[in-house]
C-alpha positions in Angstrom: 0.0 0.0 0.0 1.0 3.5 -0.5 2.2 5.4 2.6 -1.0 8.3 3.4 -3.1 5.9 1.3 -6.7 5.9 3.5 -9.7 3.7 2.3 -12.7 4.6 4.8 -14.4 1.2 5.8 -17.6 1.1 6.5 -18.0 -1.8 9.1 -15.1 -3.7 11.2 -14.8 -6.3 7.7 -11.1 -7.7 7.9 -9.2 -9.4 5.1 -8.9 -12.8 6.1 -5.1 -13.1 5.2 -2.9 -10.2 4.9 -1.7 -9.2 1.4 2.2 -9.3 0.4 1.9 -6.2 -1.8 5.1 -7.2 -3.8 3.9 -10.7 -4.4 0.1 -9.3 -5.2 2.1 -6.9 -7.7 3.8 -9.8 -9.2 0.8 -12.0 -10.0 -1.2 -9.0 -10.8 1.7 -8.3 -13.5 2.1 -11.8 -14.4 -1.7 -12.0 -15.0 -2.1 -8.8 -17.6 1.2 -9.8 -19.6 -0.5 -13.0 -20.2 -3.4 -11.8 -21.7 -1.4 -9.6 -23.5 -1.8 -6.1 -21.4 0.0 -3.6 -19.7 0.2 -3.4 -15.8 -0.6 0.7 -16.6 -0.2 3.4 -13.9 -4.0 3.3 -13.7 -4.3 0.0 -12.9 -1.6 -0.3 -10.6 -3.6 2.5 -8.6 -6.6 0.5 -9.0 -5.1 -2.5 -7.3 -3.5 -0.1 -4.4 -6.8 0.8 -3.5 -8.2 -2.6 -3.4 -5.7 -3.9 -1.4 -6.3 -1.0 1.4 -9.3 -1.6 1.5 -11.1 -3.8 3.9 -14.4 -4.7 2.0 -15.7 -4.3 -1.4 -15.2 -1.1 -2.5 -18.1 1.3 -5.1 -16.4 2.8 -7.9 -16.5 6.2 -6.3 -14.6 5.3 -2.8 -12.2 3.5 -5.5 -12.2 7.2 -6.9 -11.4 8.7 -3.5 -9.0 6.7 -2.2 -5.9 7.2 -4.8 -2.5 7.7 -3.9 -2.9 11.4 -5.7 -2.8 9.9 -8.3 -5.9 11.3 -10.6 -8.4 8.7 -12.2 -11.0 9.7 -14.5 -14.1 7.9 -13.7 -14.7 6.2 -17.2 -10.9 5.1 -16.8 -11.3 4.0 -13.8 -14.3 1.5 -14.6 -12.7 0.2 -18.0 -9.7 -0.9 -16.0 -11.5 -2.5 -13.3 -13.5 -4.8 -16.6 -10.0 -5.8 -17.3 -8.8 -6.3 -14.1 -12.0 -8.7 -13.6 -11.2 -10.6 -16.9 -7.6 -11.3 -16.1 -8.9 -12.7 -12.7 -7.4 -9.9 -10.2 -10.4 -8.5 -9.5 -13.9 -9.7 -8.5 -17.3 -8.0 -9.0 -19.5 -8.3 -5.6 -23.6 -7.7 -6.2 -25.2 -6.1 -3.2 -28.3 -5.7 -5.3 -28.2 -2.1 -4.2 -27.2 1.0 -6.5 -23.7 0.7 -6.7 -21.4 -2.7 -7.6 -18.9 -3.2 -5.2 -14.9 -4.8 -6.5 -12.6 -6.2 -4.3 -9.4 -8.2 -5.3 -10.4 -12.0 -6.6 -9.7 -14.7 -3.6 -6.8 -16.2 -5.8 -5.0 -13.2 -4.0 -6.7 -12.9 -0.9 -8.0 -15.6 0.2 -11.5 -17.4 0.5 -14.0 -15.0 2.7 -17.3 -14.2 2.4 -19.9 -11.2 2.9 -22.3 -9.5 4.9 -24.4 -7.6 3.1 -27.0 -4.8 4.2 -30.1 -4.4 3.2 -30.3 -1.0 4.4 -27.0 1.2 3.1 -26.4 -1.9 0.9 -22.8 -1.7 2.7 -20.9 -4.7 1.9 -18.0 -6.4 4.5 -15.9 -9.4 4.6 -15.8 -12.1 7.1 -14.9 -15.7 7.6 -16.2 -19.0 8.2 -15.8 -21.5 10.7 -13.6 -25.1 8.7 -16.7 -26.7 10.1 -19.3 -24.6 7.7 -16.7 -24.7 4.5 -16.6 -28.7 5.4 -20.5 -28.8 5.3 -20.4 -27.0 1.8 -17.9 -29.6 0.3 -20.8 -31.9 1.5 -23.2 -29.7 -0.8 -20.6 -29.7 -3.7 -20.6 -33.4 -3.4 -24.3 -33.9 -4.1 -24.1 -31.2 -6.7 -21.4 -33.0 -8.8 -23.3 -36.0 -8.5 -26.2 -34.5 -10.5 -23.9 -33.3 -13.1 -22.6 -29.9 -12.5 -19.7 -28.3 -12.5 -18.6 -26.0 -9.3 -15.9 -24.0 -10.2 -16.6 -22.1 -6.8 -19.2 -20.9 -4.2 -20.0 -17.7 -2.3 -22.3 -17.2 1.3 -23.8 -13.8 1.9 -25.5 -13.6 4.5 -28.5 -10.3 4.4 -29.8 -8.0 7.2 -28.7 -4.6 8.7 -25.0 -3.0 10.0 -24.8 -1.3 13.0 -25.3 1.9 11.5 -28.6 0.7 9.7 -29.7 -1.6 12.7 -31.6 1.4 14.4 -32.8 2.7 11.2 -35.4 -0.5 11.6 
């Protein structure tokens, strides 16, 4: 992260493993030249900001929390459709008016989300091994009908403190 870079968090959401910045630079790098693209200034800013950050993050507190370094909003946006294609970053659907993007678990590790119904505020947080066992258990019937799972997510809905006496 960039020294004075701030991302406000909404909620007490945690990464569930802290990122090697010099490593996630790396793969991130690794990951564009492969598909043929450039690990740009812009995107390298995008990525900074992820990584502060403690939850998903809209577009516009991606905007506000640069290292001073300016990004036009459309530019912005188009490099984080890139960044999702190469597999850096992930989109997260609140439902709510804004998408959130946070960096894809191959760099951060597994997690889930607690979404609110009333800001629409997302924030990570982990699972018990017992729970993640009980979905292998779910993956198992699945694969027995015939499907694929390349993955799964749990969200779980209802209000953040700051919503919860907004009721």
């Amino acid at each position: 992260m960039s020294e004075g870079t701030v991302v406000e968090t909404h909620g007490s959401g945690t990464r569930p493993d802290p990122v090697d910045l010099e490593e996630l630079h790396l793969t991130v790098s690794r990951r564009l030249r492969a598909a043929s693209m450039r690990y740009s200034r812009s995107r390298f800013s995008v990525v900074e900001v992820l990584a502060a950050g403690a939850r998903p993050l809209t577009l516009p507190e991606i905007l506000s929390g640069g290292d001073g370094y300016a990004l036009a909003q459309s530019s912005a946006y188009r490099n984080l459709g890139e960044l999702v294609e190469v597999g850096v970053v992930r989109r997260v659907e609140s439902g709510y008016d804004h998408s959130r993007f946070e960096l894809d678990e191959s760099l951060t590790g597994h997690h889930h989300h607690l979404v609110c119904v009333g800001c629409g505020c997302v924030d990570d947080f982990e699972v018990s091994d017992e729970f993640e066992a009980g979905i292998e258990g779910l993956v198992d019937e699945a694969v027995a009908r015939g499907f694929s799972v390349e993955s799964h997510r749990f969200d779980m809905l209802g209000r953040c403190s700051s919503c919860s006496g907004n009721v």
